[in-house]
C-alpha positions in Angstrom: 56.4 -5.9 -1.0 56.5 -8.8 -3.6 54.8 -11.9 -2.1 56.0 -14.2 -4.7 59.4 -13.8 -4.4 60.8 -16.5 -2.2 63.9 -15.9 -2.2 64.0 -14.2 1.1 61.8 -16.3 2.3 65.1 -19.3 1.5 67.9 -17.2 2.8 66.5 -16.7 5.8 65.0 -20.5 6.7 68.6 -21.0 5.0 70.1 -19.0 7.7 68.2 -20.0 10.6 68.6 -23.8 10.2 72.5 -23.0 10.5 72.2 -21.3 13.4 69.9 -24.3 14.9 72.4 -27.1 13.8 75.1 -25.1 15.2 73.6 -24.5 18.5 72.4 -28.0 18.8 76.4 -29.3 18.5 77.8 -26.2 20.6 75.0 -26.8 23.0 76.0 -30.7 22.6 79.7 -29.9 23.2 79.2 -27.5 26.2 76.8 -30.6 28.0 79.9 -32.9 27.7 82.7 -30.4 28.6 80.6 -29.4 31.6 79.7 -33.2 32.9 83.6 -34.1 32.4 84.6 -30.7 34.7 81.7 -30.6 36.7 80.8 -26.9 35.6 77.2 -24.8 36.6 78.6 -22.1 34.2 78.8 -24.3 31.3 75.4 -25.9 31.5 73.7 -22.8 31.8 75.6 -21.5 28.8 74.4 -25.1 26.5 70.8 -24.2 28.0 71.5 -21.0 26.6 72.2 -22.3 23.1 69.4 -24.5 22.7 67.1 -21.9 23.6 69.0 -20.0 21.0 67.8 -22.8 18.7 64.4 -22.3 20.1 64.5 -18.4 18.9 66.4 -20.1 15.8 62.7 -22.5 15.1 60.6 -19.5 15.9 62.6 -17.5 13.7 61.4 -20.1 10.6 57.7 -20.2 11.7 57.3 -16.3 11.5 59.0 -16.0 8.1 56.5 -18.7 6.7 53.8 -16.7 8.2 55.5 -13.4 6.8 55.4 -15.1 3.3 52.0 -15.6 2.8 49.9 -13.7 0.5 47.4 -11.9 3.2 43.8 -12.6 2.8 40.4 -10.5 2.9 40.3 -8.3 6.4 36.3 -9.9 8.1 34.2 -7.0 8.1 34.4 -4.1 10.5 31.5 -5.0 13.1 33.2 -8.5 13.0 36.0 -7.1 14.4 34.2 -4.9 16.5 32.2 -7.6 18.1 36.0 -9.4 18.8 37.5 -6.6 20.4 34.4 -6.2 22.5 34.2 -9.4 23.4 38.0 -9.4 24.7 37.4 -6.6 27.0 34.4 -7.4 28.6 36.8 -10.9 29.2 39.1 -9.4 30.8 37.3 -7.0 32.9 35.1 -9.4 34.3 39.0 -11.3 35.2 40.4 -8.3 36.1 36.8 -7.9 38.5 37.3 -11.1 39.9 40.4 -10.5 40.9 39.8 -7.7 42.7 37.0 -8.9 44.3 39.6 -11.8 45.5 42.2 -9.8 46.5 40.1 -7.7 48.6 38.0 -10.9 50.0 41.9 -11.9 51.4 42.9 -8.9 52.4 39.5 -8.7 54.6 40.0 -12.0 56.4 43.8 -11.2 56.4 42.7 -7.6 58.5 40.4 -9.8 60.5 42.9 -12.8 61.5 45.4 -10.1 62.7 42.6 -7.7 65.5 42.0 -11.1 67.0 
């Protein structure tokens, strides 16, 4: 893949800011049709097309992030040590929660023999 050539890169921020001005004035247009007819439907549909315009943003912010020229991987125990790290935080949540949940559950048992 050739990470200097930008002209994907264009098309699509081309492409997506389109989409998030059209959105913004359908979204716009729907708002105003719906106060005027006092419609649910239509303002669920405008929240639709702004979130649309949200996907639209995101859209942008990946395809500068595609773009760039990757750098050096960190070393294998570095990412070792990360992914170790990440587990042992979530197990000791995942723990806790158990612990938690059967804490409740206890108490719950007790409240309902009395």
């Amino acid at each position: 893949m050739d990470f200097k050539d930008g002209k994907r890169e264009k098309t699509i921020i081309k492409t997506a800011l389109i989409g998030i001005v059209t959105n913004f004035f359908l979204a716009a247009a729907k708002i105003f049709i719906a106060m005027v007819s006092n419609s649910v439907a239509l303002i669920s549909d405008a929240v639709n097309n702004l979130s649309d315009a949200g996907s639209s943003i995101i859209t942008i912010f990946g395809s500068k992030l595609a773009s760039k020229i990757p750098g050096e991987a960190p070393p294998l125990r570095l990412r070792q040590d990360r992914v170790y790290r990440r587990s042992h935080c979530f197990g000791y949540r995942t723990d806790a929660w158990i612990s938690v949940s059967k804490n409740l559950r206890r108490k719950h048992l007790r409240a309902r023999a009395h």
